[in-house]
Steps between C-alpha positions, in 0.01 A plus 500: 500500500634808425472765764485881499593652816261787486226223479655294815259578818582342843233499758564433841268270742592434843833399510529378139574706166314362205575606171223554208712467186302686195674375192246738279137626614298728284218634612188671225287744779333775309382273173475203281776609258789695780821438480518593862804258621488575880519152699277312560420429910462103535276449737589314900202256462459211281442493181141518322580212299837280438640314184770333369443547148634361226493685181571284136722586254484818262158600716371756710292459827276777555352556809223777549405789262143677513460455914374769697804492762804570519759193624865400561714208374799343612714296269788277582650318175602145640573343154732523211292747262569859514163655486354886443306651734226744319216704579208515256203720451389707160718494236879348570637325745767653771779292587594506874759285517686172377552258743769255480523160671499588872392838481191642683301830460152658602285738348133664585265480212227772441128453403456287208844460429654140463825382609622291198809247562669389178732147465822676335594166445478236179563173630413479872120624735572771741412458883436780714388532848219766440318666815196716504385787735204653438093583390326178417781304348223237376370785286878510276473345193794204435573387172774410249569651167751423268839738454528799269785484390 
């Protein structure tokens, strides 16, 4: 994982330190289409909903678009595939960030946007660790499409 040390936050409880590591959070606040890249805030309680997802080759998982909420996801890439973080509403999709093996990152997705998680890969699925915070997650839409590449 590669580390920024402006993104590095330590937070000390009782006698402990514990360290939240933010590889990249972006964060949409005002609309649908921002740019807005201020981090996202993971939440302390547990995740909405919880996946290991596995994502074939040359395809896209996209997960939400069109809900009424706003919501954040945390990705951790445990396989081999590099894969692109995007978010998409109207018109073109905005890259976030490419994750290779090992990486993680977290970003806060805006009303009726959809967080779309492309295989970068040819030969081999992707698996990610995906967690959800946020709104009625049984109200985001799931579904595979092929690459466009």
């Amino acid at each position: 994982m590669r580390l920024n040390p402006s993104t590095q936050r330590i937070f000390w409880i009782g006698s402990g330190v514990f360290a939240l590591l933010c590889a990249v959070s972006c964060q949409s606040r005002t609309s649908p289409t921002s740019t807005n890249t201020e981090p996202a805030t993971i939440p302390w309680r547990s995740p909405d909903v919880t996946s290991n997802l596995n994502i074939p080759e040359r395809e896209t998982f996209v997960l939400g678009g069109g809900q009424s909420h706003t919501y954040i996801v945390a990705i951790e890439n445990k396989g081999t595939s590099s894969v692109r973080v995007s978010r998409g509403s109207a018109g073109k999709p905005t890259e976030i960030v490419a994750l290779a093996p090992g990486d993680a990152a977290s970003a806060t997705f805006g009303v009726g946007e959809a967080a779309l998680l492309e295989n970068l890969g040819s030969s081999a699925n992707a698996s990610l660790r995906v967690r959800i915070w946020g709104g009625d997650a049984s109200t985001l839409g799931m579904r595979y499409e092929p690459n466009n590449q």
